[in-house]
Every structure is written in structure tokens, then in C-alpha cells.
N, C-alpha and C positions, 0 to 999 in steps of 0.2 A: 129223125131223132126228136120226138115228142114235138113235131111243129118248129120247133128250132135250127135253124141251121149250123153247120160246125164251127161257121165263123161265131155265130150268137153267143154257141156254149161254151167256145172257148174265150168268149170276152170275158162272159162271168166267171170259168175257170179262174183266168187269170188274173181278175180281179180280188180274188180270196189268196192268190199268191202276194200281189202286189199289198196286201191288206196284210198280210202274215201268218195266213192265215193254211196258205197252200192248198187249197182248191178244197178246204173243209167248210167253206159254205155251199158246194153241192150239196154236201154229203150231211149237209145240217136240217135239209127240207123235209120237212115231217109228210110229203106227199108222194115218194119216192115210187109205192106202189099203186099210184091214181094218176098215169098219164094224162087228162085232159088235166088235171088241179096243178100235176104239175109244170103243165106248160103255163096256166096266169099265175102261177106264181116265178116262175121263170122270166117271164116277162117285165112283172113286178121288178123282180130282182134286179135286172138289166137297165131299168128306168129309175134307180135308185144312185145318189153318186155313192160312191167307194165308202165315206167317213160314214154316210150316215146308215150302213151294212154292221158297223161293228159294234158290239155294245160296249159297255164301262168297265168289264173284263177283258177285252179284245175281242170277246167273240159274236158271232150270230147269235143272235135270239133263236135259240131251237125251234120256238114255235113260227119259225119263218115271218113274223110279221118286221114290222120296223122298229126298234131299240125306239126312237124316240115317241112310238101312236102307233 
């Protein structure tokens, strides 16, 4: 599963749950069709805490990077 294990993807899964987000920051990663990009971005994701995922709307930055840089 793109380099990530099912535990990995479901951390971030559930991280966009516990966010409020319900697992729409998968589904927010603009590299969805580039497995390797999307595995360091996945990664990224994963090393990121929970608050600083969400932007000033609730949401992910579409463009996958970090709300705050």
C-alpha cells in the first residue's frame, strides 16, 4: 500500500476522523495518481501533529502542504 503499512494508513485515516474531518484528508492529497509523491507526502502527513493538519476553515490545505508554511 504505496510504501505504507495498514497500521500507517490508518493512523492518518483516523487522524482526519479524530480532526472532523473523516478521513477527507486522504482524500485531500493532490498526489493521489503519483504513488511514490504519494508516499513523502504521506509520510509528511503522519509527522505532522493532528491541529497543525487543519487549516482556519477546518480543513486541509488541498495543496497538501502545511496551513501554517
Amino acid at each position: 500500500m504505496l510504501g505504507l503499512s495498514v497500521e500507517q494508513f490508518m493512523i492518518a485515516y483516523q487522524a482526519g476522523e479524530l480532526a472532523g474531518l473523516e478521513g477527507q484528508s486522504l482524500l485531500a492529497c493532490p498526489y493521489l495518481d503519483d504513488p511514490s509523491r504519494l508516499r513523502v507526502w504521506m509520510l509528511g502527513y503522519l509527522d505532522q501533529p493532528i491541529d497543525s493538519r487543519i487549516d482556519r476553515q477546518g480543513g486541509i490545505d488541498p495543496a497538501g502542504q502545511h496551513p501554517l508554511g
